[in-house]
VMD Tcl script that draws the C-alpha trace (Angstrom):
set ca {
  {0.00 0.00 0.00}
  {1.33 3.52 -0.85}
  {2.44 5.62 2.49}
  {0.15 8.42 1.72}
  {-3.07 5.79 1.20}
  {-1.69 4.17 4.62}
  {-1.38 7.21 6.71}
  {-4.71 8.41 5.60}
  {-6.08 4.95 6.62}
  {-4.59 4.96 9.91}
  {-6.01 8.87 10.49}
  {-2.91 10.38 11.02}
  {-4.01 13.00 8.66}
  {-7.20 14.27 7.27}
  {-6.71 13.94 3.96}
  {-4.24 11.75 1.39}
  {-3.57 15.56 -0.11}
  {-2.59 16.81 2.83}
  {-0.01 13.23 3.19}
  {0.92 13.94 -0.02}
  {2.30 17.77 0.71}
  {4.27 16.47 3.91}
  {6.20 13.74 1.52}
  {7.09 16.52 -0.69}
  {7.91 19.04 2.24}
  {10.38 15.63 2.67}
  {8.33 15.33 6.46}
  {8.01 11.33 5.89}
  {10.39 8.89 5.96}
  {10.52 5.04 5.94}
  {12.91 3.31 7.70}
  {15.50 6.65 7.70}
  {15.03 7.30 4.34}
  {12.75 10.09 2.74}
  {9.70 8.85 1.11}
  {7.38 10.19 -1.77}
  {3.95 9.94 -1.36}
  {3.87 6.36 -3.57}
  {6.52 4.54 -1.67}
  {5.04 1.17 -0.82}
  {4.47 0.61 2.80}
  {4.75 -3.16 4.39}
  {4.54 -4.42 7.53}
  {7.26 -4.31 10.38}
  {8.44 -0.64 8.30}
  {9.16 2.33 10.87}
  {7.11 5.45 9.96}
  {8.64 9.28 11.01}
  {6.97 11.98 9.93}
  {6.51 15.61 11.56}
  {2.74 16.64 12.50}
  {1.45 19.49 14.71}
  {5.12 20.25 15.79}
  {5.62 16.57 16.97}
  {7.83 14.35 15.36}
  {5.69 11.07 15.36}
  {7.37 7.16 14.89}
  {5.13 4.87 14.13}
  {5.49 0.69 13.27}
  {3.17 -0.59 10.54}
  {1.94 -4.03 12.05}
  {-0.49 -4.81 9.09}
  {-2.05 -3.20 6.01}
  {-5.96 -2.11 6.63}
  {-8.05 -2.71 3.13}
  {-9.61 0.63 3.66}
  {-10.22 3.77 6.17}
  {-10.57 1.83 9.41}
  {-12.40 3.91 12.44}
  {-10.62 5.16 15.12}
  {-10.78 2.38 17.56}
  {-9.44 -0.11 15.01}
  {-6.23 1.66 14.40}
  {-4.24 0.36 16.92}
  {-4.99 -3.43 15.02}
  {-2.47 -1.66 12.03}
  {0.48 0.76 13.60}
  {2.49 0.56 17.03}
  {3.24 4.09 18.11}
  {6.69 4.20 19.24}
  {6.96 8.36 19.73}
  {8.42 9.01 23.46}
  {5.83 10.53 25.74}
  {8.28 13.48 26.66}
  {7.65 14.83 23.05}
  {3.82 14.70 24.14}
  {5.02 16.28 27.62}
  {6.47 19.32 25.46}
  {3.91 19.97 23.42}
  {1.35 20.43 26.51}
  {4.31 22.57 27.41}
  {4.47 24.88 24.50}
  {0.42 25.08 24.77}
  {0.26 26.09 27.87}
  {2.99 28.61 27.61}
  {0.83 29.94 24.50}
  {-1.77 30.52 26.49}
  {0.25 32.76 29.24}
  {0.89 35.15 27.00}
  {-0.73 37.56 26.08}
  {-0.79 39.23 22.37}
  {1.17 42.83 21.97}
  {-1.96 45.38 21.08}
  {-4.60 43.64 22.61}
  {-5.54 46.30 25.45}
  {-5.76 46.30 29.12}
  {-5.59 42.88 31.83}
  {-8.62 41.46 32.04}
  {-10.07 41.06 35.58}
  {-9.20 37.20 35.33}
  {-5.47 38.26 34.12}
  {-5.72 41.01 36.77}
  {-5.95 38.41 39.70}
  {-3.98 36.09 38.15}
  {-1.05 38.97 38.34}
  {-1.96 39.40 42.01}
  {-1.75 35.79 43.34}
  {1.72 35.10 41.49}
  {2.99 38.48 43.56}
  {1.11 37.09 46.85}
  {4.29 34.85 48.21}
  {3.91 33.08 50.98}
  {6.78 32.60 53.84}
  {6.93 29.69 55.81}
  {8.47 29.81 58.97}
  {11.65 28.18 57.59}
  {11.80 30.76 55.34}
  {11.82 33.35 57.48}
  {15.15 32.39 59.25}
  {17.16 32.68 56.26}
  {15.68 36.55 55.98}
}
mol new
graphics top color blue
foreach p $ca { graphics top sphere $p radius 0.5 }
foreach p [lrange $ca 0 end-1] q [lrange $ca 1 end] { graphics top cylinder $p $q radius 0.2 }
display resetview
C-alpha cells in the first residue's frame, strides 16, 4: 500500500492531499530514508513523519483494506513516539496561552488576579530564618 493511502487509513491526517504535501515538504520517511507519497508501505516498516510540531514514529503491524475507524487503528500501527515529546507539546500550549498578544488592550479582571496571586508569596516559617 502507498504511504500516503496508509497514513490516511490509519487517520494520522485528514486527507491523502494533505499526506501527499508532507512527503514533498520531505516530512516522511521510511525506515531513515525520505519517502514520496507512492513509496510502498509493508509491515514491520518504521514510519517518522513531523505533524502538529511533533515528530511522530510509528510501526506498521499490518495493512488495513480501507479507512478503518478510530478504535481499530491500533490493530495496524504501534506508536513508538516518546511521551516526553507529548510532555512538550502540553508545554508549549500552555505557555501559549500565558501570553498575552502585543496590542490587545488592558488585563482582564481574570489576568488582573492572576497577576496578584503570582505576587502574593507566601513565607513559611523556615523561610523566614534565612531573611
Amino acid at each position: 500500500m502507498r504511504i500516503d493511502k496508509y497514513l490516511w487509513c490509519v487517520r494520522y491526517y485528514k486527507t491523502r492531499n494533505m499526506v501527499t504535501e508532507a512527503c514533498k515538504k520531505n516530512q516522511v520517511t521510511v525506515n531513515g530514508q525520505v519517502a514520496k507519497a507512492s513509496k510502498e508501505v509493508f509491515p514491520t516498516d518504521r514510519i517518522t513523519f513531523r505533524k502538529d510540531q511533533i515528530t511522530q514514529i510509528i510501526t506498521v503491524l499490518d495493512i488495513p483494506e480501507n479507512r478503518v475507524g478510530a478504535k481499530l487503528v491500533d490493530m495496524y500501527r504501534r506508536n513508538d513516539t516518546p511521551p516526553e515529546v507529548y510532555q512538550h507539546l502540553e508545554l508549549l500550549k500552555l505557555s501559549k496561552e500565558h501570553y498575552r498578544k502585543n496590542g490587545t488592550g488592558r488585563p482582564t479582571k481574570k489576568d488582573r488576579r492572576d497577576i496578584d496571586e503570582f505576587g502574593n508569596v507566601i513565607i513559611d516559617d523556615e523561610d523566614e530564618d534565612l531573611l
